[in-house]
C-alpha positions in Angstrom: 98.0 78.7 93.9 96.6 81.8 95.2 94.7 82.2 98.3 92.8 85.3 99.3 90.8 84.9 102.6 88.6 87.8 104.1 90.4 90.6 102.6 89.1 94.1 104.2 90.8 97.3 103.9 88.8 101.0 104.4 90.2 104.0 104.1 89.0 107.0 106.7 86.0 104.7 107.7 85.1 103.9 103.7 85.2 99.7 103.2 87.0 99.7 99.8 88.0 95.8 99.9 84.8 94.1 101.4 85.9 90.5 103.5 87.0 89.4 99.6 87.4 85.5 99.4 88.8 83.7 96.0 91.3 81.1 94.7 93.3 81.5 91.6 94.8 78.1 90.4 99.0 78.0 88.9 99.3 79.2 85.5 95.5 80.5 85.5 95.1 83.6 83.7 92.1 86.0 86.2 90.5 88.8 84.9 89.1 91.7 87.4 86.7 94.1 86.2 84.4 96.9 87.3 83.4 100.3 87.3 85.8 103.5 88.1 86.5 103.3 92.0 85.1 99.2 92.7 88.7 98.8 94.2 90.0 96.7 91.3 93.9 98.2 91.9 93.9 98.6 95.2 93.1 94.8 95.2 96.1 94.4 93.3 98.5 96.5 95.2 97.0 94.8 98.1 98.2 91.1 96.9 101.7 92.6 97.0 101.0 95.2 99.9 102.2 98.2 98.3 98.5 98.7 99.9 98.0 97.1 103.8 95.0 95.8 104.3 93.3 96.0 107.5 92.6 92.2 107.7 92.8 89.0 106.1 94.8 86.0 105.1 96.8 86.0 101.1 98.7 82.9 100.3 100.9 82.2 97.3 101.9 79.0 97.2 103.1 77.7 100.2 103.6 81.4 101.4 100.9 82.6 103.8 100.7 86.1 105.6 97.9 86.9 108.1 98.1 90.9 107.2 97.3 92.1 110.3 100.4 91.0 112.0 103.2 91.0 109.2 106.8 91.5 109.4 109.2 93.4 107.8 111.2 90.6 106.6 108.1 89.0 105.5 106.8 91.9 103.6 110.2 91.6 101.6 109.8 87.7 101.0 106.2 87.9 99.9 106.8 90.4 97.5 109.2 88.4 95.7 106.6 86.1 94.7 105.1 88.4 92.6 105.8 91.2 89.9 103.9 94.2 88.7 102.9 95.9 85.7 101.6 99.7 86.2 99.5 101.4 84.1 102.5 104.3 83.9 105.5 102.2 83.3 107.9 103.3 86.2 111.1 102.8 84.4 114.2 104.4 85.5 114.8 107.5 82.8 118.4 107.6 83.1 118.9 103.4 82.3 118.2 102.1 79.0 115.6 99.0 78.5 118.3 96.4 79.2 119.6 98.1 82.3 115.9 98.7 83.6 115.2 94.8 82.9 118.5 94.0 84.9 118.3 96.0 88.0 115.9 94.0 89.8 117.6 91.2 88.8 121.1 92.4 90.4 119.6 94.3 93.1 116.6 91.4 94.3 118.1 88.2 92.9 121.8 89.2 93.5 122.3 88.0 90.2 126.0 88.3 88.4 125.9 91.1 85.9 126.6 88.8 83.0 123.2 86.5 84.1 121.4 89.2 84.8 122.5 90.9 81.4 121.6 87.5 79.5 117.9 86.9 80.8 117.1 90.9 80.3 118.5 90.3 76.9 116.1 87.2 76.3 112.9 88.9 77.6 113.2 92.2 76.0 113.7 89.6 72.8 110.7 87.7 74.1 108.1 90.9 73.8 110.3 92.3 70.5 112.2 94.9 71.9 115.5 93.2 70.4 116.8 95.8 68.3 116.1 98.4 71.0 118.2 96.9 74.5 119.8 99.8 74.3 117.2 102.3 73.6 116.1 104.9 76.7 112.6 105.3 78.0 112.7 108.8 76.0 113.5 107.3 72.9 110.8 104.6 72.8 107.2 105.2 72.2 104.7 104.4 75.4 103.7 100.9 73.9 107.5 100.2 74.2 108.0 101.7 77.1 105.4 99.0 78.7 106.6 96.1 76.8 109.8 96.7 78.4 107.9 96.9 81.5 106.8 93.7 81.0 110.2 92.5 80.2 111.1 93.4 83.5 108.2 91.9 85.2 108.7 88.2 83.8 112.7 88.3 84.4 112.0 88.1 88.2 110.2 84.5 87.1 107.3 85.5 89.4 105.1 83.1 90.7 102.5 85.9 89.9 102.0 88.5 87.9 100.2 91.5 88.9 99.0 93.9 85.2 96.9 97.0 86.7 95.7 98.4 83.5 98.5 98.2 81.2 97.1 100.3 78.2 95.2 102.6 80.1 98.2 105.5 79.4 98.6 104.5 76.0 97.5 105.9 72.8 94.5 103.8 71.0 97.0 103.0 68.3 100.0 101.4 70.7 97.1 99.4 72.5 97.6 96.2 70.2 101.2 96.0 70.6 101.0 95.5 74.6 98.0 93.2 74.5 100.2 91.2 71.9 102.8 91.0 74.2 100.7 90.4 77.3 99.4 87.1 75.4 103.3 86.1 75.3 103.5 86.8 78.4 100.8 84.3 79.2 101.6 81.6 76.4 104.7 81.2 79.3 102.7 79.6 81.8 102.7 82.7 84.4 100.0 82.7 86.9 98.2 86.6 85.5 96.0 88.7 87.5 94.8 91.4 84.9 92.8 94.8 85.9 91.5 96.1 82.4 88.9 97.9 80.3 89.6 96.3 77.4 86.8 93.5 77.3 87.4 91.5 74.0 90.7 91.1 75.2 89.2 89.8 78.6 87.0 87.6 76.5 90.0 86.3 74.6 92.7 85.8 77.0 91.1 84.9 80.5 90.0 82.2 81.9 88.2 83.7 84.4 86.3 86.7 85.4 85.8 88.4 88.5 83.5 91.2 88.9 84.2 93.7 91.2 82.0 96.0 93.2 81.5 98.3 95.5 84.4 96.4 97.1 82.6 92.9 96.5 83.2 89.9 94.2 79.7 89.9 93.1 80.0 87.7 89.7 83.1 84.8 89.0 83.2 82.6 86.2 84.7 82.4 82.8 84.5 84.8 80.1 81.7 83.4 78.8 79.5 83.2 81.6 80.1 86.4 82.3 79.5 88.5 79.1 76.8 86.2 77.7 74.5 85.5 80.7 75.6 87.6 83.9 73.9 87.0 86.7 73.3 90.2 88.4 71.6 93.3 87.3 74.7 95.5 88.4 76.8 93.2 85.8 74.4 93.4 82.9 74.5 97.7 83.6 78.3 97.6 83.4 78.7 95.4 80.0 75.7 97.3 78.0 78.0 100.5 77.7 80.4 97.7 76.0 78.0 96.0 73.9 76.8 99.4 73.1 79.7 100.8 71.8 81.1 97.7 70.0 83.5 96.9 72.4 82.1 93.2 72.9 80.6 91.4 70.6 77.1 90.6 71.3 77.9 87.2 69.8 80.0 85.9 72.2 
């Protein structure tokens, strides 16, 4: 389970993250979306403090940190219990996909180099990057590049896993491979927090839906509730652009 209690962070007197409050339950699959600037991935980095929030209480499990007065050591610990997707990859250039998968596993897990070598092997199998273990960043397109991201992300075994944006550097045509491998990844039984733009594959794959704005949650329920019969005006703005395009189906 994931516990967020009165999250606040501002930046040079701006409140970005306003006294957010939410549970996620294990193995639920959360959806936050919003406009440009709501705060959706600073939210994220926040549940793993790349970002430092001014105030509040985040719990994983049976892991709680009052981020006002962490600890090194505890900064270290809590970020174990989660794992990261970016929206730009971040693989090392100079190791191929099945070193990239592996390092965090030697260097964070201190596992042997034959177990780490095995379960990198396994997940770059998972999202269908078999044939190309041995392939460098370079030499795989930007779809592969993230699947090998996400490879990497569900070796740790996280008890979270943090996706800000995952297509949002891709090419329309390598979108479908990544959100094909993002509904592996859930199929697994991972506890997902998703940041996208892509709101048929919000509809399909979460079970809920958070709306973000201005630094509020200001709409939570499941996909349906949400696209179908918002309950605030600033909700109903956001979506018409989708229906409007084509983006969401106006039968859902």
């Amino acid at each position: 389970m994931i516990s967020v209690q009165n999250l606040t962070l501002s930046f040079h007197h701006n409140l970005i993250l306003n006294h957010l409050n939410f549970h996620i339950h294990p193995a639920e699959i959360v959806a936050i979306i919003g406009a440009s600037g709501a705060g959706k991935s600073t939210l994220l980095r926040c549940l793993n403090l790349l970002e430092k929030p001014k105030q509040g209480k985040i719990r994983i499990d049976n892991f709680q940190l009052d981020v006002s007065c962490i600890k090194r050591h505890e900064i270290v610990t809590f970020r174990q219990q989660s794992a990261m997707v970016f929206q730009q990859f971040n693989l090392f250039q100079q190791k191929n996909a099945l070193e990239n998968v592996m390092e965090g596993l030697i260097v964070v897990k201190k596992y042997s180099k034959d177990k780490a070598q095995q379960i990198a092997h396994e997940k770059l199998v998972q999202v269908g990057l078999g044939e190309r273990i041995y392939h460098y960043p370079k030499q795989l397109s930007g779809g592969q590049q993230q699947r090998v991201a996400i490879a990497r992300a569900l070796a740790m075994e996280p008890k979270v896993l943090l996706l800000d944006e995952p297509t949002s550097a891709l090419d329309p045509e390598l979108v479908g491979e990544v959100l094909a491998t993002i509904k592996i990844a859930a199929k697994s039984g991972v506890t997902m927090i998703l940041v996208s733009h892509e709101m048929s594959f919000v509809h399909d794959i979460a079970a809920r839906v958070l709306f973000l704005d201005k630094g509020k949650i200001i709409e939570d329920g499941s996909p349906q509730q949400i696209f179908a019969n918002p309950t605030q005006q600033r909700t109903k703005d956001f979506l018409a652009r989708y229906y409007s395009t084509g983006q969401i189906d106006y039968e859902i």
